[in-house]
FIGUMI-932803 format. One record per residue (C-alpha): residue number from 1; residue in three letters; chain; z, y, x. Coordinates in nm, 2 decimals. Example, Ala and Ser with C-alpha at 12.3 -4.5 7.8 and 13.67 -1.06 7.14 Angstrom:
2
[1 'ALA' 'A' [0.78 -0.45 1.23]]
[2 'SER' 'A' [0.71 -0.11 1.37]]
This chain:
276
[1 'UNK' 'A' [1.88 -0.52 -0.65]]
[2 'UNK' 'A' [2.02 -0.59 -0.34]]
[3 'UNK' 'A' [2.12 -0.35 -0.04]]
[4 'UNK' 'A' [1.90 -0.53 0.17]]
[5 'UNK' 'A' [1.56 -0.51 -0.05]]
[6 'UNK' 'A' [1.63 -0.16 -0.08]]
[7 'UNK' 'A' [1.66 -0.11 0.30]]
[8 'UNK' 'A' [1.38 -0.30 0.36]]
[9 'UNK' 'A' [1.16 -0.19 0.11]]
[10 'UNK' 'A' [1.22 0.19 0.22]]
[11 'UNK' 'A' [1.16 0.11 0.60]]
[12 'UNK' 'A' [0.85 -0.07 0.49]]
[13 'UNK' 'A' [0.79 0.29 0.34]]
[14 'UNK' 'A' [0.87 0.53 0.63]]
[15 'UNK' 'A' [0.65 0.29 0.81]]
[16 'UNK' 'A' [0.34 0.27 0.61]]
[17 'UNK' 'A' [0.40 0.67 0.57]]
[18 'UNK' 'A' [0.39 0.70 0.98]]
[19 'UNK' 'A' [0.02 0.45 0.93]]
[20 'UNK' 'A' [-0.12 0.67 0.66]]
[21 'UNK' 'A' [-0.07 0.99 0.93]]
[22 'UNK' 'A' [-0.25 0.80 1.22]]
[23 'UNK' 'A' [-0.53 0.64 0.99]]
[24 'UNK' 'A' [-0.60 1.06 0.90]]
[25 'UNK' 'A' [-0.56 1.13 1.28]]
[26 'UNK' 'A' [-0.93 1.02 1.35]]
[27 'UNK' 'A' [-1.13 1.05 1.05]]
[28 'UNK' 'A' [-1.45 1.03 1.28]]
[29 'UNK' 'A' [-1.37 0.64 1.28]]
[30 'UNK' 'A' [-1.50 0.50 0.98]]
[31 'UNK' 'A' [-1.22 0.39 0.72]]
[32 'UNK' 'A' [-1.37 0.01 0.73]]
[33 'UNK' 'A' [-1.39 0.00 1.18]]
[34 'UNK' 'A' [-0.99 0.09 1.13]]
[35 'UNK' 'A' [-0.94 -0.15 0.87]]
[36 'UNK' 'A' [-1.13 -0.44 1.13]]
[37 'UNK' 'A' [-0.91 -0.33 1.41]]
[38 'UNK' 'A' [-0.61 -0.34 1.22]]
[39 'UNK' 'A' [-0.65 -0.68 1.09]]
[40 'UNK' 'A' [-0.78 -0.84 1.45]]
[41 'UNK' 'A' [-0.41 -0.73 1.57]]
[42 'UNK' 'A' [-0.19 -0.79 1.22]]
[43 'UNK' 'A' [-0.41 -1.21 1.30]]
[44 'UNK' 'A' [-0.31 -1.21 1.62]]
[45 'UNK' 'A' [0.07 -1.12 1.61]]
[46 'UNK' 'A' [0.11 -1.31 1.29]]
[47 'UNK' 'A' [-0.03 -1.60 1.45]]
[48 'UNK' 'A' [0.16 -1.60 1.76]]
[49 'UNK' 'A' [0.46 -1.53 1.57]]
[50 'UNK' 'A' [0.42 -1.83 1.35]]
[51 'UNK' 'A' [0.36 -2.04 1.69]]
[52 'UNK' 'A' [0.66 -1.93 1.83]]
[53 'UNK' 'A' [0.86 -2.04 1.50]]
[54 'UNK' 'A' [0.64 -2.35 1.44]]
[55 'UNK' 'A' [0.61 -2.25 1.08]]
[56 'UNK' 'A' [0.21 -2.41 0.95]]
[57 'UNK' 'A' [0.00 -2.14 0.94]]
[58 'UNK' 'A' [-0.17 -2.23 0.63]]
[59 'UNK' 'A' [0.08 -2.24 0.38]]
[60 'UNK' 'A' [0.14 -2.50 0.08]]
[61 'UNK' 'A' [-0.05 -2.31 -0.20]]
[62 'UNK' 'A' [-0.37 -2.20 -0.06]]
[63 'UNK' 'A' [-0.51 -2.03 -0.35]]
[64 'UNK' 'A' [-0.25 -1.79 -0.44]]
[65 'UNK' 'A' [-0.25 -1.73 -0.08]]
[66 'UNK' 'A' [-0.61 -1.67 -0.06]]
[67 'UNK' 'A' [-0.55 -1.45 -0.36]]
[68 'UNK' 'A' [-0.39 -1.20 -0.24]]
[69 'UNK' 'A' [-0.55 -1.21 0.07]]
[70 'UNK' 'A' [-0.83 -1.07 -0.10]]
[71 'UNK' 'A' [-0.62 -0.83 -0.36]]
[72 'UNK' 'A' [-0.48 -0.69 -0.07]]
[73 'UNK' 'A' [-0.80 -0.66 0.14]]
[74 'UNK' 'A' [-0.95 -0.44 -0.16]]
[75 'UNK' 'A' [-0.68 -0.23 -0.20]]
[76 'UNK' 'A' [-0.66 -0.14 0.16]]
[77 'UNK' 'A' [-1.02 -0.08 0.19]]
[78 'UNK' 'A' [-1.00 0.14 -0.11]]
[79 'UNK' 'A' [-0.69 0.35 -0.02]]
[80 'UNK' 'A' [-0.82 0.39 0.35]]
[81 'UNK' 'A' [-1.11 0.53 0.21]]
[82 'UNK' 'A' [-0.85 0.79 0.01]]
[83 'UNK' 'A' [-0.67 0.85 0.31]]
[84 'UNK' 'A' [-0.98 1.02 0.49]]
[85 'UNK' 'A' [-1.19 1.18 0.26]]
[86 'UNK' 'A' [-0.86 1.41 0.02]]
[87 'UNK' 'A' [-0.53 1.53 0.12]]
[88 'UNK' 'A' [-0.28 1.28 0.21]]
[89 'UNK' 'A' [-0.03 1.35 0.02]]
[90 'UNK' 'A' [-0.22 1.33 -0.32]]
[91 'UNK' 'A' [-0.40 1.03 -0.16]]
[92 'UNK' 'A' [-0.03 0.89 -0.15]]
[93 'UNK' 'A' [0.05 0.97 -0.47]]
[94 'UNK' 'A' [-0.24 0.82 -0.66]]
[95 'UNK' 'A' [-0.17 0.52 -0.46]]
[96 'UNK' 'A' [0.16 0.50 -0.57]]
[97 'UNK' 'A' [0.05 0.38 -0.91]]
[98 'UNK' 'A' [0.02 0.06 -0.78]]
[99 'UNK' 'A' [0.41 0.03 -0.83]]
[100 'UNK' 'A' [0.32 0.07 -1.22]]
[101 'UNK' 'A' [0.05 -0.18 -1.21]]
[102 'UNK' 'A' [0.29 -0.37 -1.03]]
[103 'UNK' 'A' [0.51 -0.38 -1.29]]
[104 'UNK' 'A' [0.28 -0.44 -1.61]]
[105 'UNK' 'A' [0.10 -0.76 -1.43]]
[106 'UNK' 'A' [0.40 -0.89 -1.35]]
[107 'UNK' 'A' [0.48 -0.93 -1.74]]
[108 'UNK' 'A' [0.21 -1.18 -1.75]]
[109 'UNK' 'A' [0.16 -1.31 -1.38]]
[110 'UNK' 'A' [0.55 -1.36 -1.30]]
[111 'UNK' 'A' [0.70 -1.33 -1.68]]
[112 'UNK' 'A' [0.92 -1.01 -1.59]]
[113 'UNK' 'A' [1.07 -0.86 -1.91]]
[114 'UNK' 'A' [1.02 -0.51 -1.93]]
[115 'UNK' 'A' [1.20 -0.27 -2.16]]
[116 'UNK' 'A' [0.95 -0.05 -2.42]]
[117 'UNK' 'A' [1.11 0.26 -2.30]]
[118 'UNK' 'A' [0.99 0.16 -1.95]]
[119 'UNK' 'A' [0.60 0.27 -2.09]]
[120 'UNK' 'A' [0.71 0.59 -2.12]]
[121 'UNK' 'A' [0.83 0.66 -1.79]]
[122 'UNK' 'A' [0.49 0.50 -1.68]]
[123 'UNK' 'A' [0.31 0.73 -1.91]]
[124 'UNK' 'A' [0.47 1.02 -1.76]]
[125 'UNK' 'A' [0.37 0.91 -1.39]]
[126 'UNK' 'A' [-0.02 0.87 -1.49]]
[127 'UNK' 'A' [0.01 1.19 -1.67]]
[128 'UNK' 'A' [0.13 1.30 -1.34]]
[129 'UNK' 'A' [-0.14 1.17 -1.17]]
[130 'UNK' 'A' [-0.43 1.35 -1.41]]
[131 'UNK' 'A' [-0.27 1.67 -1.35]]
[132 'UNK' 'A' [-0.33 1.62 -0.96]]
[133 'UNK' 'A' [-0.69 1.50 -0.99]]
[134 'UNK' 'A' [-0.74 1.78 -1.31]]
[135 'UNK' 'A' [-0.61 2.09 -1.05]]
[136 'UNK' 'A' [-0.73 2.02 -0.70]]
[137 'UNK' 'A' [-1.15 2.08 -0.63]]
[138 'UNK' 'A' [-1.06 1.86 -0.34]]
[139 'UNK' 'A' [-1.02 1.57 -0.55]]
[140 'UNK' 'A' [-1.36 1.39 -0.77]]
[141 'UNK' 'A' [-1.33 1.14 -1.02]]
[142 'UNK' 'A' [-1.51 0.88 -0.75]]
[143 'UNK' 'A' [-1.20 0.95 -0.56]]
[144 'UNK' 'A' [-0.94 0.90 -0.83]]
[145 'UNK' 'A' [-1.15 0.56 -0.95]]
[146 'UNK' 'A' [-1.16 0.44 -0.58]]
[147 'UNK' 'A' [-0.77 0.54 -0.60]]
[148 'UNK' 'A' [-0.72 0.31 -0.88]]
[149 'UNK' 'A' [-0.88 0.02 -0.77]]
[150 'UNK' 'A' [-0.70 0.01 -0.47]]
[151 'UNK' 'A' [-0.31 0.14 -0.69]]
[152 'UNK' 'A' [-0.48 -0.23 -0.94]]
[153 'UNK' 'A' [-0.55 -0.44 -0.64]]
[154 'UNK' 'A' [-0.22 -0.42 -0.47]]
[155 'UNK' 'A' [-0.04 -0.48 -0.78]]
[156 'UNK' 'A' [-0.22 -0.80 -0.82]]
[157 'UNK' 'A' [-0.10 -0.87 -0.45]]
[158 'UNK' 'A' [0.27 -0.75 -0.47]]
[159 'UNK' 'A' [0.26 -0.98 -0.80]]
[160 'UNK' 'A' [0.11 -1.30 -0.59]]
[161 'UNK' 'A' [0.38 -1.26 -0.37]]
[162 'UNK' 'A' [0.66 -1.28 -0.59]]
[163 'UNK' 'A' [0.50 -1.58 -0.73]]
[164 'UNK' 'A' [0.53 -1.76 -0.35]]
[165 'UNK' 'A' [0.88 -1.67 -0.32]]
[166 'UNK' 'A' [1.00 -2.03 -0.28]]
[167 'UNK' 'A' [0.71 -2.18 -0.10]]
[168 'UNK' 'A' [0.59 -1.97 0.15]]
[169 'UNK' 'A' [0.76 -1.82 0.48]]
[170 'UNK' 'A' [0.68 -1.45 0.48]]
[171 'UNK' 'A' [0.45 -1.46 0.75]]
[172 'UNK' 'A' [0.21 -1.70 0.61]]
[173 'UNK' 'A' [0.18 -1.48 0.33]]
[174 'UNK' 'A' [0.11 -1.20 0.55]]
[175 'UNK' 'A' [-0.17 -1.41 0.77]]
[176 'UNK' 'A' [-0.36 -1.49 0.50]]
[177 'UNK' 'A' [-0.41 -1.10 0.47]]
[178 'UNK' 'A' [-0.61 -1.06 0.79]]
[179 'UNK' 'A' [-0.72 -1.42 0.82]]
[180 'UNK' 'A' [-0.94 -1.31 0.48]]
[181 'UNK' 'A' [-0.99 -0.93 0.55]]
[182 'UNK' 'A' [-1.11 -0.95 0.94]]
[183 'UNK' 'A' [-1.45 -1.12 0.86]]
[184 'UNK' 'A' [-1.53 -0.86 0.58]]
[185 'UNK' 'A' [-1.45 -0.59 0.75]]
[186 'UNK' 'A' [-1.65 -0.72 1.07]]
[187 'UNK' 'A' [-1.95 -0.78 0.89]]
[188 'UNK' 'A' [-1.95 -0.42 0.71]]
[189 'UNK' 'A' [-1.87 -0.24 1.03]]
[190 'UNK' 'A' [-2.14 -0.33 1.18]]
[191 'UNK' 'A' [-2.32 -0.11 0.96]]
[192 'UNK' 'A' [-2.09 0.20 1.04]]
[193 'UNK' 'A' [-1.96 0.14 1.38]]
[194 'UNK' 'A' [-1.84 0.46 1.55]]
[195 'UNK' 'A' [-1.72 0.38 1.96]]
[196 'UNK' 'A' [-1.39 0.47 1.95]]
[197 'UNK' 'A' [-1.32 0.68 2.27]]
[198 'UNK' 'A' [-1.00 0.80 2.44]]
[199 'UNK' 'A' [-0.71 0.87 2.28]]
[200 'UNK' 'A' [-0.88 0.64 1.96]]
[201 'UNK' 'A' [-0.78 0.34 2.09]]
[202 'UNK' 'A' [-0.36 0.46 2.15]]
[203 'UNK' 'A' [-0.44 0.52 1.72]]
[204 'UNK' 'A' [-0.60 0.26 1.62]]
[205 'UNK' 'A' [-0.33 0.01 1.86]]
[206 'UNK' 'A' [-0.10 0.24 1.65]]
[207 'UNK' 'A' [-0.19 0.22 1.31]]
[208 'UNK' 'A' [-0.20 -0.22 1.36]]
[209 'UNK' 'A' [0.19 -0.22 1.44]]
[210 'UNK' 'A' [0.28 0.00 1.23]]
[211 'UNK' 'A' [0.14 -0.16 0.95]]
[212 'UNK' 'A' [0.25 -0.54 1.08]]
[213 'UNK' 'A' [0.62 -0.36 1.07]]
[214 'UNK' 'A' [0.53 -0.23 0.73]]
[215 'UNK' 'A' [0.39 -0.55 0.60]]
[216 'UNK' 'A' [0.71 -0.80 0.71]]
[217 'UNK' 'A' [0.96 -0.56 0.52]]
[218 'UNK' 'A' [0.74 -0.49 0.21]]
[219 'UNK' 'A' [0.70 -0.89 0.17]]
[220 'UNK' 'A' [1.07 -0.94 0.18]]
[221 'UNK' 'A' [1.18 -0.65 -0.05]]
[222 'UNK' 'A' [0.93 -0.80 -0.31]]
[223 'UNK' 'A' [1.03 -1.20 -0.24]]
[224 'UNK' 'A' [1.40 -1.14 -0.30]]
[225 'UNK' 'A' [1.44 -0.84 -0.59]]
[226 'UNK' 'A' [1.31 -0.75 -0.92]]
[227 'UNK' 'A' [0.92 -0.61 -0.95]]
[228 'UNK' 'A' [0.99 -0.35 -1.11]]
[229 'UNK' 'A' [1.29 -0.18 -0.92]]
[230 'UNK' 'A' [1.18 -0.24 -0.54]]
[231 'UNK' 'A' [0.83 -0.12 -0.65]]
[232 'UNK' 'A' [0.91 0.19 -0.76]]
[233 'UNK' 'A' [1.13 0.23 -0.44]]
[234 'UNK' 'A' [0.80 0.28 -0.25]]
[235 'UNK' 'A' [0.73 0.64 -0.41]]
[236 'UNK' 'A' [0.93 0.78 -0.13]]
[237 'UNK' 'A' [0.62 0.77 0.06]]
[238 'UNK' 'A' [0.50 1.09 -0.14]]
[239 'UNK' 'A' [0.80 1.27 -0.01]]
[240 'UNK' 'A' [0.72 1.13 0.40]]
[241 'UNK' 'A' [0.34 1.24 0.26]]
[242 'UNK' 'A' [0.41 1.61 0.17]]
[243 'UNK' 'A' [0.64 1.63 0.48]]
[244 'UNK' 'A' [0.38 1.52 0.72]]
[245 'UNK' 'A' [0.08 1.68 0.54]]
[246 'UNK' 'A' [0.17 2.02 0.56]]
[247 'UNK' 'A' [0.35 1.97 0.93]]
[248 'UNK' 'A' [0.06 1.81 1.11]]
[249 'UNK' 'A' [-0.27 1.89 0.83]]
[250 'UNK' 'A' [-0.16 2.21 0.76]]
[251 'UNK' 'A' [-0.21 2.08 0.40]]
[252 'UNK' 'A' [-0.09 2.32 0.12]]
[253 'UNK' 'A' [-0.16 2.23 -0.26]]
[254 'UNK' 'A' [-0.07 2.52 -0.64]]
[255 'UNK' 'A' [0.18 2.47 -0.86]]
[256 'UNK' 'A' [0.01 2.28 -1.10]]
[257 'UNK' 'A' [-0.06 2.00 -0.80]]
[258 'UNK' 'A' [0.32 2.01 -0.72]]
[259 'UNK' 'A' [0.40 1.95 -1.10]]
[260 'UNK' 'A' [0.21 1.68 -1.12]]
[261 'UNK' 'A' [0.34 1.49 -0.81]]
[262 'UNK' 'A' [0.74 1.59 -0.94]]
[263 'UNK' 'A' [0.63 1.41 -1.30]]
[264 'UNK' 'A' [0.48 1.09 -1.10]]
[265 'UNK' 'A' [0.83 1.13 -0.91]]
[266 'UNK' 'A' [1.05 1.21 -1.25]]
[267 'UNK' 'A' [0.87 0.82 -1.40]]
[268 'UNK' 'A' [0.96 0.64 -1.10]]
[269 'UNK' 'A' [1.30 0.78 -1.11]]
[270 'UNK' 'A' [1.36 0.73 -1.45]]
[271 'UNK' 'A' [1.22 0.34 -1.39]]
[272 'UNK' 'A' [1.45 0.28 -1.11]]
[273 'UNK' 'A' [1.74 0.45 -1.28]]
[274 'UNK' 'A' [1.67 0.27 -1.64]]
[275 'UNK' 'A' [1.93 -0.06 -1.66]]
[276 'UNK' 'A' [1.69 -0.30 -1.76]]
């Protein structure tokens, strides 16, 4: 894996890590309103920033486009969801499955080999993973399912966009993300709309360029290295996740929480560590 997909792919981290603490900032805003706001401004500046290169918005392979437009639409929906209702750092962690499912789709969507010994560093992240839900009240099963359909969802997405590696600039990929969440998100809102007021709208401006950073250097850490290595990467977001949790939430979690999240850590490490 190259120096640059891991630079990129662990800015893309601190970035989405400095989202998940604004989208927690204002949990009086429904998770879906933040979700429309967010996509109106990742359209626009995608858009003007495919003008300005005179790159075709539209891509060459629509439907794989469209694809994980949608897979990515779910899994934000889902995790946003996550992110208000437990604590963010196990909310982060659950998340970080996705780098898992990530890698198992990608055995039959991109044809990734993937070393037997590699199952059981996976085994010992979702044992991880059961230990946080298992030992914090604060966490239901509905949340963990919710949790894993968003973790499944993204690694259907990260999958799709290695697959348009060679035909698609990395904005278009990342257009066709708002261009198909904005008009489900507007239509559900309208259902659960909250005014924002204030110091909302600084947040919510926040959390759209943060994640449009996020977004540009996540798509090129997965277009130009291996699934399986640059996906684990991203579970240095439960690190930026504790850190800000317990400095801003005043979030505090037992042992048996921390042991989980250090054998979700111990698979990844083991995964990006492992040769092959």
């Amino acid at each position: 894996m190259s120096k640059k997909s891991v630079q990129h792919m662990l800015l893309a981290g601190f970035l989405f890590a400095l989202m998940n603490v604004s989208v927690k900032l204002i949990p009086h805003i429904p998770a879906i309103e933040i979700i429309l706001f967010r996509s109106v401004l990742s359209f626009f500046m995608t858009y003007i920033a495919l003008k300005r290169i005179h790159v075709p918005l539209f891509g060459k392979n629509k439907p794989l486009l469209i694809t994980r437009g949608i897979a990515g639409s779910i899994g934000l929906m889902a995790f946003f969801y996550n992110l208000q209702t437990i604590p963010l750092a196990s909310a982060v962690t659950i998340n970080y499955l996705a780098p898992i499912f990530t890698t198992i789709l990608g055995i039959f969507i991109v044809k990734e080999k993937v070393a037997k010994r590699k199952y059981i560093f996976f085994g010992i992240s979702f044992v991880g993973v059961l230990i946080i839900e298992g030992f914090d009240p604060r966490i239901s099963a509905f949340d963990l399912g919710v949790g894993l359909i968003a973790s499944l969802a993204m690694g259907v997405a990260y999958n799709v966009i290695r697959k348009l590696k060679n035909s698609e600039h990395p904005l278009v990929i990342m257009f066709y993300f708002p261009l198909i969440t904005t008009p489900i998100a507007a239509v559900v809102s309208y259902f659960f709309w909250v005014m924002p007021q204030g110091w909302d709208w600084v947040v919510l401006l926040t959390v759209g360029v943060l994640t449009q950073g996020a977004q540009y250097f996540m798509t090129l850490a997965y277009q130009n290295a291996n699934l399986s290595k640059v996906a684990s990467l991203s579970y240095v977001g439960i690190v930026y996740a504790l850190g800000f949790g317990f400095l801003i939430f005043d979030e505090t979690y037992s042992l048996l929480t921390y042991l989980g999240m250090i054998l979700v850590l111990a698979g990844v490490l083991l995964n990006v560590t492992s040769k092959k």
